[in-house]
C-alpha positions as CSV (number, residue, x, y, z in Angstrom):
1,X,179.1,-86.2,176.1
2,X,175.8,-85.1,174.3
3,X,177.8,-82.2,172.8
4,X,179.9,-84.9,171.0
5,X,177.0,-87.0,169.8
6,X,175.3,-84.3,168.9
7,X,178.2,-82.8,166.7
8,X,179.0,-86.4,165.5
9,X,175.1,-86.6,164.4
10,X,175.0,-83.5,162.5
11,X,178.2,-84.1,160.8
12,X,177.0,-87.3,159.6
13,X,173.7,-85.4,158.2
14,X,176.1,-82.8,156.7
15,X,178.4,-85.6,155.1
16,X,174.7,-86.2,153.0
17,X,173.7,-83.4,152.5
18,X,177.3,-81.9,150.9
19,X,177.8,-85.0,148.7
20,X,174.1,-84.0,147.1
21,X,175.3,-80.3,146.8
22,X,178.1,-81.4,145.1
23,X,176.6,-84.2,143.0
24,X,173.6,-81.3,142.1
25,X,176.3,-79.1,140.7
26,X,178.1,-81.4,138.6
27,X,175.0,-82.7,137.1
28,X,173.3,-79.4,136.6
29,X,176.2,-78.2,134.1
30,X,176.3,-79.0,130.3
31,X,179.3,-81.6,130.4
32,X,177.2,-84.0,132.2
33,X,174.6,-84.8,129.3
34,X,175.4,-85.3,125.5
35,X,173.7,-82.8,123.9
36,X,175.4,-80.0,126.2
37,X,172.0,-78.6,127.4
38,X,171.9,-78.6,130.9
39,X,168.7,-79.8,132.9
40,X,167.1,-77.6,135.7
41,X,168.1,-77.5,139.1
42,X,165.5,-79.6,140.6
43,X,166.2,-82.2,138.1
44,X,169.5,-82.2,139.0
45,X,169.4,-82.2,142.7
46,X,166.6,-85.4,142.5
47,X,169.0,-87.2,140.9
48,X,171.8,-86.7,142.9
49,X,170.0,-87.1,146.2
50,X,168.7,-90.4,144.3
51,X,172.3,-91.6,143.9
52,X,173.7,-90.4,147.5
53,X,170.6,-92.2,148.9
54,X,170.9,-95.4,146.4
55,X,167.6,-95.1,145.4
56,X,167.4,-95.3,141.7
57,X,164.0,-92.6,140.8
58,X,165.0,-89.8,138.4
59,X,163.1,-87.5,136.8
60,X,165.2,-87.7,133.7
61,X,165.3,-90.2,131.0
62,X,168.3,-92.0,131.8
63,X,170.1,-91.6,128.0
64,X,170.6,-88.4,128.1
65,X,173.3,-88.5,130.1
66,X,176.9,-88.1,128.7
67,X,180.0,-90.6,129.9
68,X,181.0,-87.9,132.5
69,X,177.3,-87.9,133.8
70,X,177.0,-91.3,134.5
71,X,180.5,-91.6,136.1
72,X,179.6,-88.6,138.4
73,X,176.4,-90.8,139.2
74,X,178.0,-94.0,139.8
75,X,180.6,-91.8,142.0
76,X,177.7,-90.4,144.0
77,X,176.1,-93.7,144.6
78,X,179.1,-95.5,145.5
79,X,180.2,-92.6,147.8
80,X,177.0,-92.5,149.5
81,X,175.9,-96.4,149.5
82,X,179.1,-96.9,151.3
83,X,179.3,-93.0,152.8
84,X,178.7,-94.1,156.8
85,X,181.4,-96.2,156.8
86,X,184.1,-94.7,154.5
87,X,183.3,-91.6,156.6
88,X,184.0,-93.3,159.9
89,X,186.6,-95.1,158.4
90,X,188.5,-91.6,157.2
91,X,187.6,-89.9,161.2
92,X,188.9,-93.0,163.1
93,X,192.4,-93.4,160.7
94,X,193.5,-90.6,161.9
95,X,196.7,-91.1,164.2
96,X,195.3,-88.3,166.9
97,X,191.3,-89.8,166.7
98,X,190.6,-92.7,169.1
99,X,187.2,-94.9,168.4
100,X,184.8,-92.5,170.3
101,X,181.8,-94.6,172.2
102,X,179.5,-92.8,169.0
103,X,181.6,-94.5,166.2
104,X,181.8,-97.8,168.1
105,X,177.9,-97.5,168.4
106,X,177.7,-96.4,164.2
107,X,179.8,-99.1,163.5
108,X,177.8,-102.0,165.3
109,X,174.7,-100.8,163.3
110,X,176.8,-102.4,160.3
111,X,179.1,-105.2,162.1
112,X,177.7,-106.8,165.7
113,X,180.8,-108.8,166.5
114,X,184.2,-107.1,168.6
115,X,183.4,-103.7,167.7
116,X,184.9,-102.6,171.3
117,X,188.3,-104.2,170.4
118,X,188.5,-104.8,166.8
119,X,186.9,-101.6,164.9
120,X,189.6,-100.4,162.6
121,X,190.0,-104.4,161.4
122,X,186.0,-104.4,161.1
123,X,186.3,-101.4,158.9
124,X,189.0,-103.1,156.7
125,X,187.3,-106.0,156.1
126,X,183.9,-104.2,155.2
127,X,185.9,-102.1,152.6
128,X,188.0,-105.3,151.5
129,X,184.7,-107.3,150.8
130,X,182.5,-104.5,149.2
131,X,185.6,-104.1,146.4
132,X,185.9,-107.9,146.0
133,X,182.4,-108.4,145.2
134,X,182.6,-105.3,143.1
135,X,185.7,-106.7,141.1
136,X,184.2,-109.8,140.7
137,X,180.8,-108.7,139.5
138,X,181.8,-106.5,137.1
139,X,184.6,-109.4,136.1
140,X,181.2,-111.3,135.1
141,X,179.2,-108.6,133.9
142,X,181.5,-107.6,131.5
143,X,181.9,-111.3,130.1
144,X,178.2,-111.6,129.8
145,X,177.4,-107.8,128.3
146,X,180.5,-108.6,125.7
147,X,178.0,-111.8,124.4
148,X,175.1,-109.5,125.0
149,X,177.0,-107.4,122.0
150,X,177.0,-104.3,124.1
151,X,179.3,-101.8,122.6
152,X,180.5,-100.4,125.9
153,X,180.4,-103.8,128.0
154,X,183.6,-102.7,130.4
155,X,181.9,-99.4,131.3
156,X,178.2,-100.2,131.8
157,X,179.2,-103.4,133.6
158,X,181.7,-101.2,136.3
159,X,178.9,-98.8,136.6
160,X,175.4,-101.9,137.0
161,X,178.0,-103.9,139.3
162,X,178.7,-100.7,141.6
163,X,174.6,-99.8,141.8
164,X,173.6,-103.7,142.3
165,X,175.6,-104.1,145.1
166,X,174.6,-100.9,146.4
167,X,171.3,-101.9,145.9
168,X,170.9,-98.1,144.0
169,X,169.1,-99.1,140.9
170,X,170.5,-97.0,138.4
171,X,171.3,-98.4,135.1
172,X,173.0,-96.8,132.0
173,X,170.3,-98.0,129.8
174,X,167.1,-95.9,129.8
175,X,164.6,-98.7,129.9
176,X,166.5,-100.2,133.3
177,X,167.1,-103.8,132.5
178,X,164.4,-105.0,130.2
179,X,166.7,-105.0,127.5
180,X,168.0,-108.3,129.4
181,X,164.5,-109.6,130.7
182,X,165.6,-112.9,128.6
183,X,169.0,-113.3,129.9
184,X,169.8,-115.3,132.6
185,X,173.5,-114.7,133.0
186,X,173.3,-111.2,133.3
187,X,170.5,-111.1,135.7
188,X,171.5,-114.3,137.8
189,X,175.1,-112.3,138.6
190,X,172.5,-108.8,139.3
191,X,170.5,-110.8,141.3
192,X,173.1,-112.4,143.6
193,X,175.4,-108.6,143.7
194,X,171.8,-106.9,145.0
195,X,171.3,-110.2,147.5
196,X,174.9,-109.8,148.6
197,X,174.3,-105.9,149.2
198,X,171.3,-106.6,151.1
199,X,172.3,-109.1,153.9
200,X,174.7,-107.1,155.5
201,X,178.0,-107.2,156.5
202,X,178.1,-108.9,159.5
203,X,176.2,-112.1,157.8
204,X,178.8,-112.3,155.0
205,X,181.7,-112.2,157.3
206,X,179.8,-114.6,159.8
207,X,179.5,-116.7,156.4
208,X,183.3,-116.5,155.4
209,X,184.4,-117.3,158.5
210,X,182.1,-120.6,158.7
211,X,183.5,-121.4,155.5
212,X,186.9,-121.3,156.6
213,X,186.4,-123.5,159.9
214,X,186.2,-126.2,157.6
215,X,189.9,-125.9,156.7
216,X,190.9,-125.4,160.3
217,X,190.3,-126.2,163.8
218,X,188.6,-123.4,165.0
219,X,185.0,-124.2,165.1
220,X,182.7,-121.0,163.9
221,X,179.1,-120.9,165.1
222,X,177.0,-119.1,162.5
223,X,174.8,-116.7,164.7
224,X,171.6,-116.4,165.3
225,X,171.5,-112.8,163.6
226,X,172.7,-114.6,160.5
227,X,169.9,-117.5,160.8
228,X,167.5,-114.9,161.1
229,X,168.8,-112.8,157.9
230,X,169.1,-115.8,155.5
231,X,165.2,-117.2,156.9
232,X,163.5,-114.1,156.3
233,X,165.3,-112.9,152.9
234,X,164.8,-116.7,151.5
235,X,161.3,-116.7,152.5
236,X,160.6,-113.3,151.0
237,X,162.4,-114.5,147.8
238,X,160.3,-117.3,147.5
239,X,157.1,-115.8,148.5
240,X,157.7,-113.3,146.4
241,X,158.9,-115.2,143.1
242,X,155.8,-118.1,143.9
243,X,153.7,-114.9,144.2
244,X,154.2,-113.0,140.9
245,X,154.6,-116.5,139.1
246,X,151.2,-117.7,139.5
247,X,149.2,-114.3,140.1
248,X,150.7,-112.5,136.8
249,X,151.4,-115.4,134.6
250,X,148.8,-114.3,132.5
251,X,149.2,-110.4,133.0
252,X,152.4,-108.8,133.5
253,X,154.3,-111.9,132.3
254,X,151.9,-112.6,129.7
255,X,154.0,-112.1,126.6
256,X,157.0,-113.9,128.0
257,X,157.6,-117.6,127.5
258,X,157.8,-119.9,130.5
259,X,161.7,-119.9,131.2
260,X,161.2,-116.2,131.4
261,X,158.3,-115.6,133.6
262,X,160.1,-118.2,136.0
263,X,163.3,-115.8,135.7
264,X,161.4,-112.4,136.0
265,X,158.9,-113.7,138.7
266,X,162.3,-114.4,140.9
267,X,164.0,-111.0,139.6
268,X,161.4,-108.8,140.4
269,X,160.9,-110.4,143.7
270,X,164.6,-109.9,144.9
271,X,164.9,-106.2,143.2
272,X,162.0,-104.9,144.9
273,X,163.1,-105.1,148.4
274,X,165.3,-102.1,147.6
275,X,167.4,-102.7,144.4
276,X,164.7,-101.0,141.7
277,X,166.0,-102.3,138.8
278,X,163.1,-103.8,136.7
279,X,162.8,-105.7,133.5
280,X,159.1,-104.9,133.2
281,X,157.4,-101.8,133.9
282,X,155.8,-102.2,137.4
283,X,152.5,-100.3,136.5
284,X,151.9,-103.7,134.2
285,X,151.3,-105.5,137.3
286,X,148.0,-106.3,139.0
287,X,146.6,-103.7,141.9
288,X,146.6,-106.9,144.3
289,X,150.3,-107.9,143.3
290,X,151.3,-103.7,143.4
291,X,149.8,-104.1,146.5
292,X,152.1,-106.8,147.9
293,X,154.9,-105.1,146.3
294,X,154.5,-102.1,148.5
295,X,154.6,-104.4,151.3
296,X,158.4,-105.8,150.2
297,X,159.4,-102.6,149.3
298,X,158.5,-101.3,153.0
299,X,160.4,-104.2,154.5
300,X,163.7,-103.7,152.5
301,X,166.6,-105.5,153.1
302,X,168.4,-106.7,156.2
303,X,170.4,-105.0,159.0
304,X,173.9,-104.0,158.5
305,X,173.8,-103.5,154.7
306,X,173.2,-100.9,152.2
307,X,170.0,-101.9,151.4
308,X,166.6,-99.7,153.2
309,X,163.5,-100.1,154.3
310,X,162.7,-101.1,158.1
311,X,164.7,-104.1,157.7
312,X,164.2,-107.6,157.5
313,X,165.8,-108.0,161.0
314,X,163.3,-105.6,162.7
315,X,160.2,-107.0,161.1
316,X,161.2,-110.6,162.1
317,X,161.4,-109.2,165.8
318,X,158.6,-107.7,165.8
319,X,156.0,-110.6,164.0
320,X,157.5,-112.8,166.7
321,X,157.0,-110.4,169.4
322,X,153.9,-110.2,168.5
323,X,152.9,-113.9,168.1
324,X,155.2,-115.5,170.6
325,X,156.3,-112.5,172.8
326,X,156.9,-112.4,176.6
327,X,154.7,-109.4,177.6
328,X,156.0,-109.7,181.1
329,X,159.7,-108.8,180.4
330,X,158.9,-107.6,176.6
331,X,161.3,-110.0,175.0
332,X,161.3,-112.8,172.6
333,X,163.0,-116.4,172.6
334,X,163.9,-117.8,169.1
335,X,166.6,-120.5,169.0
336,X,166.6,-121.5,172.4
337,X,168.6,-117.5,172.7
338,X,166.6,-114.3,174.3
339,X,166.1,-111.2,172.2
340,X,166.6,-108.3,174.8
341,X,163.6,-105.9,175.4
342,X,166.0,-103.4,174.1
343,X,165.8,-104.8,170.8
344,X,162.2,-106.0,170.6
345,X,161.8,-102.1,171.5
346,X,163.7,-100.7,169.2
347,X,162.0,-102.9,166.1
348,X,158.5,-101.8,167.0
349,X,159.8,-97.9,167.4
350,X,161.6,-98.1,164.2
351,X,158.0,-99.9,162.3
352,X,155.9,-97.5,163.9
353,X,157.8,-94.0,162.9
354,X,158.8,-95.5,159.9
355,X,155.1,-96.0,159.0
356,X,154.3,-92.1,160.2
357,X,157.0,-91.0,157.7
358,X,155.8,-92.6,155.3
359,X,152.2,-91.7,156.0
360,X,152.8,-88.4,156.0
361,X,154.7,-88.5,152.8
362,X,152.2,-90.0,151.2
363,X,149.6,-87.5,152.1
364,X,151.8,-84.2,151.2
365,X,152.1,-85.9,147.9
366,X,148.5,-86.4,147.4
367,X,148.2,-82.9,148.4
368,X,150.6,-81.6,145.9
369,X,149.6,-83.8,142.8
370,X,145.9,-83.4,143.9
371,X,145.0,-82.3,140.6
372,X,146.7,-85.3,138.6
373,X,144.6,-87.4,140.9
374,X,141.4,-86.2,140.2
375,X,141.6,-86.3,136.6
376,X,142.8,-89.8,136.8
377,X,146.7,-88.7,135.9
378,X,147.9,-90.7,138.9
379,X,146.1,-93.1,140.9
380,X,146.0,-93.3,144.7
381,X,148.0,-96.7,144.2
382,X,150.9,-94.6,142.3
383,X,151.1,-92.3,145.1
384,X,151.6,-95.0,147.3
385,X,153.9,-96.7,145.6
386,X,156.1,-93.8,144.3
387,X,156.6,-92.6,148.3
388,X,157.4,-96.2,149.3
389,X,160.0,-96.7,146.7
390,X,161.3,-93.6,148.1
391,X,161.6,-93.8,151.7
392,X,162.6,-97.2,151.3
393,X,165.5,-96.5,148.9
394,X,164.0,-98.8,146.2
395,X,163.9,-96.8,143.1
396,X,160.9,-98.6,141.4
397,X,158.2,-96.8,139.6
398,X,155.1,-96.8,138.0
399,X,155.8,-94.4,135.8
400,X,155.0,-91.3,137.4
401,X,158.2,-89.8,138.4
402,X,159.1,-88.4,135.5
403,X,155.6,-86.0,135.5
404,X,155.8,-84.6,139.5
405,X,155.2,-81.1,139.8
406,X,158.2,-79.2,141.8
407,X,156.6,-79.2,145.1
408,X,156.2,-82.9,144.6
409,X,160.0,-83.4,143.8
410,X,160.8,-81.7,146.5
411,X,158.9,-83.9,149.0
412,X,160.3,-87.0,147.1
413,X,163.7,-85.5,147.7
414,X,163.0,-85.3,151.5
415,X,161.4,-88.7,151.9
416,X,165.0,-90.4,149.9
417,X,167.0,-88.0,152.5
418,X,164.9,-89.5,155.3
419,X,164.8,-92.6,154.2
420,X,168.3,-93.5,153.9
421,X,169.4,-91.6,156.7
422,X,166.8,-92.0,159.4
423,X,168.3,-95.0,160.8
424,X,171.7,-93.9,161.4
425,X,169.9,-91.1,163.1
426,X,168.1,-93.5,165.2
427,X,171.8,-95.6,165.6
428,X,173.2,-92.9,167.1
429,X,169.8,-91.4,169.3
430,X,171.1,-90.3,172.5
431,X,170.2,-92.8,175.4
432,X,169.5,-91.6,178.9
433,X,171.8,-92.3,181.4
434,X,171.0,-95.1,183.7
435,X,170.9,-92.5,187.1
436,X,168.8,-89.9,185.1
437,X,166.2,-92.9,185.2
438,X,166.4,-94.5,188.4
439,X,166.3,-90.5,190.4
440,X,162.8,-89.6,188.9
441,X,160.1,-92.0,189.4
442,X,156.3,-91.7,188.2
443,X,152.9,-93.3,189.6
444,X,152.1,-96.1,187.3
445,X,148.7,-95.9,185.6
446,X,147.0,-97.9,183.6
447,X,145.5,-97.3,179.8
448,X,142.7,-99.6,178.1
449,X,144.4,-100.4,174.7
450,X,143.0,-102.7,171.9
């Protein structure tokens, strides 16, 4: 049995780390840019372990990029914003491959409901609903960038529509979106494909299906999973957009009339969790609001989805284990339901070596750009915010990405890698079995904490 998950795990790793390869080789050869001249290696790989990892940094300005490049991009994001489950989808179709206890387990990190009858229908629909929202995103992105004038509206709204909804970031503009910083159509239909990338799977589904009790007898129950995932990312939205609206009304927004601050304060707020596109650039914001920033960009999006970070899900759980917990049987009540230890467990273990990662990221940086910090290239701030974008998949910068030195890339590459795949790794970490634990037993002792 741990042979299996084991070999299941690595594969999964693997399934990364050859998509990159690949994407690192098509992008380091001439027909990817439009001048012909081909950029280096470690230029190359960034990006493509960017894309596979839908986080949306690159080195490289983004117009220099030929039609082929950007469609091996868009390829590589789509491929790897949706790679855990078109991978298990292509293992389990096979007529010889039954739904092995490690897939069922993969798949519930993305859909909570009937996963032990119903995986190969869970699968479907996942697939069904991500090319839906696609179609219809690009549908209206192509109607608003054909107002916007833009001379190649059908293929730069495929390509914005596939990396909104996978929450990548990537745009085929080189200035990201500020080009549009004034238009509401375009944004409002980026804003709601990043949201809809973001909650998860499960939560849209559990929304469908409420929608369609209405027109039938079957009562549907929206869960408390759901409750959770729509409290916490509207209450990040509006914190965030209230936030940036009054603190930088008079900095980053300054120029902007009043419709658009209102506009921008809300876009920035829902891109930051783990979209990265920007219509500003973010080192025009205030150190208190970067600050804050940091702190979205850490929580991500929710459970289930595309988006990273440590999840909306697992912060909730743990803020109200903290505040309102049980300490006697370690679980939480919320809804008049109780939240297993299991899972109050989990949330704390994924917070707390999420936050080592990300330490320790940010201190190889500071080792590696040491000199650009003390001669006031980069600020400590930057630092911070460059490796938090990274681990959690954002893609946002100030401005700094562009100038890393190559040991830096290369620990920017490893914290995107980590980043995007450290969860799955945790989804499929190998439990003990229940005997292993009840045939050793230890003296208790006790530890002064706090």
């Amino acid at each position: 049995m741990k042979k299996n998950i084991l070999s299941e795990k690595i594969t999964l790793f693997l399934y990364f780390i050859l998509l990159s390869l690949i994407g690192s080789f098509l992008l380091s050869k001439s027909f990817a840019y439009k001048n012909g001249i081909p950029c280096n290696y470690i230029d190359a790989l960034f990006t493509s372990v960017s894309a596979v990892c839908v986080t949306g940094l690159s080195t490289l300005s983004m117009d220099i990029y030929s039609r082929t490049g950007f469609i091996i991009i868009m390829l590589l994001i789509e491929f790897g914003g949706l790679g855990i489950i078109t991978f298990v989808s292509f293992y389990i179709a096979l007529p010889t491959k039954k739904v092995s206890i490690v897939n069922r387990k993969l798949i519930r990190d993305f859909f909570i409901d009937d996963i032990e009858y119903r995986p190969r229908r869970i699968l479907k629909r996942i697939l069904t609903y991500t090319l839906i929202i696609q179609l219809i995103g690009f549908i209206l992105l192509m109607c608003g960038l054909y107002l916007a004038k833009d001379e190649n509206f059908i293929f730069n709204a495929l390509f914005i529509s596939i990396s909104a909804f996978c929450n990548a970031g990537f745009s085929t503009m080189n200035n990201s979106l500020s080009g549009f910083a004034g238009n509401k159509y375009i944004l409002s239909v980026i804003m709601i494909l990043i949201i809809l990338g973001g909650i998860g799977f499960a939560v849209i589904t559990n929304l469908v299906q409420k929608i369609k009790s209405f027109f039938y007898t079957k009562k549907e129950y929206i869960s408390v999973h759901t409750k959770i995932v729509i409290l916490t990312t509207l209450f990040l939205i509006i914190t965030g957009a209230v936030y940036n609206f009054i603190f930088e009304f008079n900095y980053a927004f300054n120029n902007l009339p009043l419709p658009q601050k209102i506009l921008n304060s809300l876009f920035q707020s829902i891109t930051l969790r783990t979209a990265g596109f920007e219509t500003l650039p973010q080192n025009k914001f205030a150190p208190p609001s970067t600050l804050l920033h940091i702190v979205f960009m850490f929580i991500g999006g929710s459970s289930g989805s595309i988006a990273g970070g440590v999840k909306t899900t697992t912060v909730f759980i743990a803020f109200l284990y903290a505040f309102n917990g049980d300490e006697e049987v370690n679980a939480v009540i919320y809804k008049k339901r109780q939240i297993s230890a299991q899972i109050v467990n989990k949330s704390i273990t994924i917070i707390s070596r999420s936050f080592i990662i990300l330490f320790c990221s940010i201190f190889l940086l500071a080792l590696a750009e040491n000199v650009k910090l003390t001669n006031g290239t980069f600020s400590s701030i930057d630092i911070i915010f460059e490796c938090t974008s990274a681990f959690a998949t954002v893609g946002l910068s100030r401005g700094i990405t562009g100038e890393l030195n190559f040991a830096a890339k290369i620990i920017i590459i490893l914290t995107m890698f980590i980043g995007r795949t450290g969860v799955f790794a945790m989804a499929l970490k190998i439990n003990k079995s229940k005997n292993s634990l009840n045939t050793v037993s230890y003296p208790k002792e006790t530890v002064m904490v706090g």
